[in-house]
N, C-alpha and C positions, 0 to 999 in steps of 0.2 A: 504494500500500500504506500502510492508516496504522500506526502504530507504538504498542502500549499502553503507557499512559507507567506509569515505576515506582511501585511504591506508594509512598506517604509512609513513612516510621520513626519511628517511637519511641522512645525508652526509661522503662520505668518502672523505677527503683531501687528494691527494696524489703526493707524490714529490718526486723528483729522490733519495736522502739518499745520503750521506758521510761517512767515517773513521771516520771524526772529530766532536764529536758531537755538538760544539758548532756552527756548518755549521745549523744543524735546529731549530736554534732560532728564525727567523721570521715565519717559519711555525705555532711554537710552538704559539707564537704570535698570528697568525692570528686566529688559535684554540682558544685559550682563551677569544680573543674575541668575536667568533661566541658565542660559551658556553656564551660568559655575556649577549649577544641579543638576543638568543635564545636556554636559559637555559632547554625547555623541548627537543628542535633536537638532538634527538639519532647523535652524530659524533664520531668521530675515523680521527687521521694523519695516513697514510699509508706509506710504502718509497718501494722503485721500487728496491733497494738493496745496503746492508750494516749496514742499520738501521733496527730494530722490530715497529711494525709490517711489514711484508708486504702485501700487498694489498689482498692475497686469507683471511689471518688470521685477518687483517680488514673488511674485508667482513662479514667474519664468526661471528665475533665481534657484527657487525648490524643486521644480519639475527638472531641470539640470541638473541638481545634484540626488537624483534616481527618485524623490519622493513620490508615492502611488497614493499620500492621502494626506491634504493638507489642511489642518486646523487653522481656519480662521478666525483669530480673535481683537475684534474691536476696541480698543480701548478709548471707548466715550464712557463718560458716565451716565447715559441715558440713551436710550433708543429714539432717537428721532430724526428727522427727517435724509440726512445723512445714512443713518443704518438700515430703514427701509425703504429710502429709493435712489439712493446714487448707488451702496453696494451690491442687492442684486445684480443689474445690469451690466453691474464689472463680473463677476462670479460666471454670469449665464456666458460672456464672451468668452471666457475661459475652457467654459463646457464644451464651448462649439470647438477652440482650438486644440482640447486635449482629449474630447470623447469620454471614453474610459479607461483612461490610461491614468486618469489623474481623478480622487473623488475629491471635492473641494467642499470642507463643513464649516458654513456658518453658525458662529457660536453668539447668542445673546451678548448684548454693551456689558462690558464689566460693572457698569454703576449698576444695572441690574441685576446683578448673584450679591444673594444677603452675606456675603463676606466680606464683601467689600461694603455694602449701607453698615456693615457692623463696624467697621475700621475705621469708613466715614466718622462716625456716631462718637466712638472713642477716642479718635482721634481729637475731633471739636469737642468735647469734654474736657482735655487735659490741660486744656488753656484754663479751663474754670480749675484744675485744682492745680497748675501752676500760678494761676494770678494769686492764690490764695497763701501762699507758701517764697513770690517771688521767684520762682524757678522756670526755664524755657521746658514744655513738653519735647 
């Protein structure tokens, strides 16, 4: 019996992009980190416009280096108009250039998974028990 081996993963991070590039330094962040947990995941930052890459040439990025399924993850903190109608459109053109060769998942805005409204929440918290004490959160 042979065994069909897993697909490869990806991940694309992708954020809406700025003029000012010091605007994607926590993205950059959170990149760097993934790479230190999970040094063999093929990733790529993506930006929706303004910044390099964007999201088709991210794509391309991971489908060259052998990805057969690419987690895409949003980083807005809400779903709106940006995550329901600029990115389909980019994804569907993707489809058409890679078939099934490539499955591409879009994952919900990060502001939307309660782990992040939790870190939101204690986050802006710690300002109230650092004002109280003097001390920076």
């Amino acid at each position: 019996m042979t065994m069909t081996p897993e697909p490869i993963d990806g991940m694309l991070l992708f954020a809406h992009g700025a003029r000012d590039a010091a605007w994607a330094r926590p993205f950059e962040a959170v990149a760097r980190r993934i790479a230190l947990q999970r040094p063999e995941l093929p990733l790529v930052l993506g930006f929706l416009e303004f910044m390099q890459p964007g999201l088709e040439a991210a794509a391309h990025q991971l489908a060259a280096r052998g990805c057969q399924r690419v987690h895409i993850v949003p980083m807005f903190l809400g779903t709106g108009g940006h995550v329901r109608r600029d990115i389909p459109p980019l994804i569907e053109r993707l489809v058409e250039q890679y078939g099934s060769r490539v499955e591409w998942l879009l994952h919900p805005a990060l502001g939307d998974q309660e782990r992040v409204i939790d870190a939101m929440t204690a986050a802006s918290l710690s300002w109230l028990d650092a004002s109280s004490d003097g001390s920076q959160p």
